[in-house]
C-alpha positions as CSV (number, residue, x, y, z in Angstrom):
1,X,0.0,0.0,0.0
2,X,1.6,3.4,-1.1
3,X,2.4,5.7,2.0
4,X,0.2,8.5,2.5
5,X,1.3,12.2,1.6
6,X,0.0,14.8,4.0
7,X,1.0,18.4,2.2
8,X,2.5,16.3,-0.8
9,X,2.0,16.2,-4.7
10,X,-1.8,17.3,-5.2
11,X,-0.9,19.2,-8.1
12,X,1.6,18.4,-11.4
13,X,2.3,21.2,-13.5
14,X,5.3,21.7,-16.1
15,X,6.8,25.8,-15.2
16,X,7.5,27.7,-18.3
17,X,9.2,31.2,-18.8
18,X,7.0,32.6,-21.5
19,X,5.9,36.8,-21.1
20,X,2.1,36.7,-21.2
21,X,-0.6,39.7,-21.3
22,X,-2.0,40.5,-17.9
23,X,-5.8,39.4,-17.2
24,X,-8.4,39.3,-14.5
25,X,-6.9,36.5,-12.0
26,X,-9.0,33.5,-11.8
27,X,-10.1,31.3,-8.9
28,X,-10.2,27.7,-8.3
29,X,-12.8,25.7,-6.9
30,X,-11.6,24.2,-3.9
31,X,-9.3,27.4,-3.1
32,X,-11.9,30.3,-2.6
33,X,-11.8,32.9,0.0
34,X,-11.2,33.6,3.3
35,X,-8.4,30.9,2.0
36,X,-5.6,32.8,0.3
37,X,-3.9,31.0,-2.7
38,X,-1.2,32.4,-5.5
39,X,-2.6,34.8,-8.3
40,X,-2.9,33.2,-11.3
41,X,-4.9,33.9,-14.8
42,X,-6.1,30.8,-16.8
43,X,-4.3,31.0,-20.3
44,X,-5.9,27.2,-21.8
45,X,-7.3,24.4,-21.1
46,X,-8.1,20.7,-22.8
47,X,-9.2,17.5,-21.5
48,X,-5.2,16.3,-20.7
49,X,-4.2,19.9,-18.7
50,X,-4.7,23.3,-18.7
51,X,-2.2,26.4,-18.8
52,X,-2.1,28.8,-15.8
53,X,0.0,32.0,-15.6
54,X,1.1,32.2,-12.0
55,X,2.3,35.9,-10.8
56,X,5.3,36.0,-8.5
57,X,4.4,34.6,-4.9
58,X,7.0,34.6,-1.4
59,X,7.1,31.6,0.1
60,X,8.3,29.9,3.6
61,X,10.6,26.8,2.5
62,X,12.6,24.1,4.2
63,X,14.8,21.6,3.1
64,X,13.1,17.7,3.7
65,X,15.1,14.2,3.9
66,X,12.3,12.3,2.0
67,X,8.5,12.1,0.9
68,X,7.3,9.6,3.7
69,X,4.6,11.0,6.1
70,X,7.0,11.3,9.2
71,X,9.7,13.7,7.1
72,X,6.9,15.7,5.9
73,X,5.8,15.9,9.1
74,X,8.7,17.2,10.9
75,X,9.2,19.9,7.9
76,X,5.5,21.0,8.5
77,X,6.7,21.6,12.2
78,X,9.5,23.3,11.3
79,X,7.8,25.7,9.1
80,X,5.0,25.9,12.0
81,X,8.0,26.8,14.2
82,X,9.2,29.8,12.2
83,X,5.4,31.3,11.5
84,X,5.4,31.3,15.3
85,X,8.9,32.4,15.7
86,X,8.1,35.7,13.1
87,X,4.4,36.6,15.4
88,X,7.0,36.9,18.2
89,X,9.6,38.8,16.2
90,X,7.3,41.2,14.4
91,X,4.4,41.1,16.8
92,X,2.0,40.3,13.7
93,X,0.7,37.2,13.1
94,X,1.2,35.4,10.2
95,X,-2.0,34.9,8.2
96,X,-2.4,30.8,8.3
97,X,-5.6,30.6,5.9
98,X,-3.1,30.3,2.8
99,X,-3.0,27.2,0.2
100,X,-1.5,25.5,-0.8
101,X,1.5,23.2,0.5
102,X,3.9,23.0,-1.6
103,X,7.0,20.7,-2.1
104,X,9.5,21.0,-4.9
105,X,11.8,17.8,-6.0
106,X,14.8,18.9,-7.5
107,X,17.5,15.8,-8.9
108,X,20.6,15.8,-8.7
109,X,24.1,13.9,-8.6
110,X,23.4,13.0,-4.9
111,X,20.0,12.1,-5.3
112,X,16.7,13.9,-5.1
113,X,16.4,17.3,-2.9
114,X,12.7,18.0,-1.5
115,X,11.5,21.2,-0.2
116,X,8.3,22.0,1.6
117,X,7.1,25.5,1.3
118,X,3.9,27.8,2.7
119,X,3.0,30.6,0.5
120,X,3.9,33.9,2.4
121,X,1.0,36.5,2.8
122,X,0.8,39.3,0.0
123,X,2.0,42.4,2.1
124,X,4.1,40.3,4.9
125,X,8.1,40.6,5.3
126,X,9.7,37.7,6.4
127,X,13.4,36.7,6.9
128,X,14.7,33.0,6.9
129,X,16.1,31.8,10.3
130,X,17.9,28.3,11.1
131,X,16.8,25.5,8.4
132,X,13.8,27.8,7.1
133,X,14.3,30.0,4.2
134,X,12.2,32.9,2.4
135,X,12.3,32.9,-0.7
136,X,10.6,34.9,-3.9
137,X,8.9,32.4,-7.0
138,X,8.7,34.4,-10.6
139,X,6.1,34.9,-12.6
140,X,5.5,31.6,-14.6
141,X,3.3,29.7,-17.1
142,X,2.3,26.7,-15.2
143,X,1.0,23.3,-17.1
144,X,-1.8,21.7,-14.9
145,X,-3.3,17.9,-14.5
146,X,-6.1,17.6,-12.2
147,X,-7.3,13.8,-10.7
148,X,-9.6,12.5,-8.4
149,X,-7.9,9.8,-5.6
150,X,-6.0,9.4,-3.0
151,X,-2.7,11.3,-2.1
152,X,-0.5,8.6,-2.5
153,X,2.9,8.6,-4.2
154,X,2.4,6.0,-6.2
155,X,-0.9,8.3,-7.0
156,X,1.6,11.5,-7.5
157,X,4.3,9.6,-9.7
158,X,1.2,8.0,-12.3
159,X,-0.1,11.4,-12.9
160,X,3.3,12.9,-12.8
161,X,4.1,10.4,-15.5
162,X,0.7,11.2,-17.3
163,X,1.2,14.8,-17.3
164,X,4.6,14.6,-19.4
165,X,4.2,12.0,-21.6
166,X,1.1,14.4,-22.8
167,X,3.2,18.0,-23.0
168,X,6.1,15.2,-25.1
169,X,2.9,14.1,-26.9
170,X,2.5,17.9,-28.0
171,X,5.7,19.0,-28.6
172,X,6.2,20.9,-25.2
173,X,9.4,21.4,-23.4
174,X,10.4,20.9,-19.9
175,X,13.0,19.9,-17.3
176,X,12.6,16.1,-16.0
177,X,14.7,16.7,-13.4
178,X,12.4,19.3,-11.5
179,X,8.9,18.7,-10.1
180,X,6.3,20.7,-8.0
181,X,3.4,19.1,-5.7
182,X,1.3,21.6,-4.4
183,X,-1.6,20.2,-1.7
184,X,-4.3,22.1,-0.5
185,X,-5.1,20.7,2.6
186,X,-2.0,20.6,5.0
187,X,-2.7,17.3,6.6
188,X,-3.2,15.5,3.8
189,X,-6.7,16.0,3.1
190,X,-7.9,16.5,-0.4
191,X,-9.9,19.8,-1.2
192,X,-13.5,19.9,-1.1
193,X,-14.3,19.1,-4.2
194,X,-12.0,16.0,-3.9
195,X,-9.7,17.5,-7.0
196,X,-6.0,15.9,-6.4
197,X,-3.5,17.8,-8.6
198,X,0.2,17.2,-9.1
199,X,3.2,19.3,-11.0
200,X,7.2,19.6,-12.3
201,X,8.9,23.3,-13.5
202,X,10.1,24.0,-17.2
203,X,13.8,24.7,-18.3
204,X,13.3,28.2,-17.5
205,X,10.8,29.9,-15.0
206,X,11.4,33.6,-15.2
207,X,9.2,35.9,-16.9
C-alpha cells in the first residue's frame, strides 16, 4: 500500500518562462476565499491539462530528507516553528488561511532534494532563520493535470508520469529533473471538491 502524503503532490504542473498579457486572476474551486492562494490567470485548457499564468508569490521553504509521512511531518513543524517564531519577532501574526502546501523535487548527482514550502501572505516581510528559508517564485506559465484519488505517491508519480508523456505528446518542453506538488489541505486532506493535482517546473521559470 503506497504511504500516505499529508502536504504532498496534489498538483503536477510543467513551469514555463514565456511573457504573457495580464488578465483578470481566476479562482479555483476548492481554493476560494477567506483561503488565500497564489494569483494566477487561466491562459488554456483541454481534456489532458490546462495552462495557468502564476504571478510572483514569497514563500516559507525548508529543506526535507524524503516524501514519507514522518519527514513531511517534521518539515510541516519546522515551518509551524518559524510562523510562530516571526508573530514573536514582528508582533503580527502570520495569516495561516493560505493554500496551498507546496513541495519542490529537485535531482541531482546525490539524489533527489525536497522542499516543503507555505505561501507567504501578500503584504508580509519575512526573513529565513535556522533551516527555514524565504524565498521569492517568478512569474510563470504553469501546465496543470487535475485527478480525483488518494494522495499517495504512487498516485503523485502516475499522474506525474501522465502529465509529461502528454506536454512530449505535443511537442512541449520541460525539465525532468524538476517537479512541484502543491496540496491544498496541510494534513493530507484533499480539497473539497475531492480535486487531487500534481506538478514539475520547465527549463526556464522567469518571466
Amino acid at each position: 500500500m503506497a504511504p500516505s502524503l499529508p502536504a504532498l503532490p496534489l498538483l503536477l504542473a510543467l513551469v514555463l518562462g514565456v511573457a504573457l498579457p495580464a488578465q483578470a486572476y481566476d479562482q479555483l474551486d476548492y481554493c476560494q476565499p477567506p483561503r488565500i492562494c497564489p494569483q494566477f490567470t487561466r491562459i488554456s485548457t483541454n481534456q489532458k491539462y490546462e495552462e495557468r499564468l502564476y504571478e510572483s508569490s514569497v514563500w516559507m521553504c525548508t529543506v526535507g530528507d524524503g516524501t514519507d509521512s514522518f519527514t513531511v511531518s517534521k518539515a510541516s513543524l519546522r515551518l509551524m516553528d518559524f510562523r510562530s517564531q516571526q508573530s514573536w519577532i514582528q508582533a503580527v501574526k502570520p495569516e495561516r488561511n493560505t493554500w496551498p502546501s507546496l513541495v519542490k523535487g529537485t535531482q541531482g548527482d546525490r539524489g533527489t532534494v525536497f522542499q516543503l514550502c507555505w505561501l507567504v501572505p501578500p503584504g508580509m516581510t519575512l526573513s529565513g532563520s535556522g533551516k527555514v528559508t524565504v524565498e521569492k517564485f517568478p512569474k510563470a506559465s504553469v501546465f496543470v493535470r487535475s485527478f480525483v484519488g488518494m494522495p499517495t505517491l504512487e498516485e503523485a508519480q502516475k499522474n506525474k508520469e501522465k502529465l509529461m508523456q502528454d506536454l512530449t505528446a505535443d511537442g512541449k518542453s520541460f525539465d525532468r529533473t524538476i517537479y512541484l506538488g502543491a496540496s491544498y489541505d496541510r494534513y493530507g486532506v484533499p480539497g473539497p471538491q475531492g480535486v487531487l493535482e500534481s506538478l514539475a517546473e520547465g527549463p526556464s521559470n522567469n518571466v
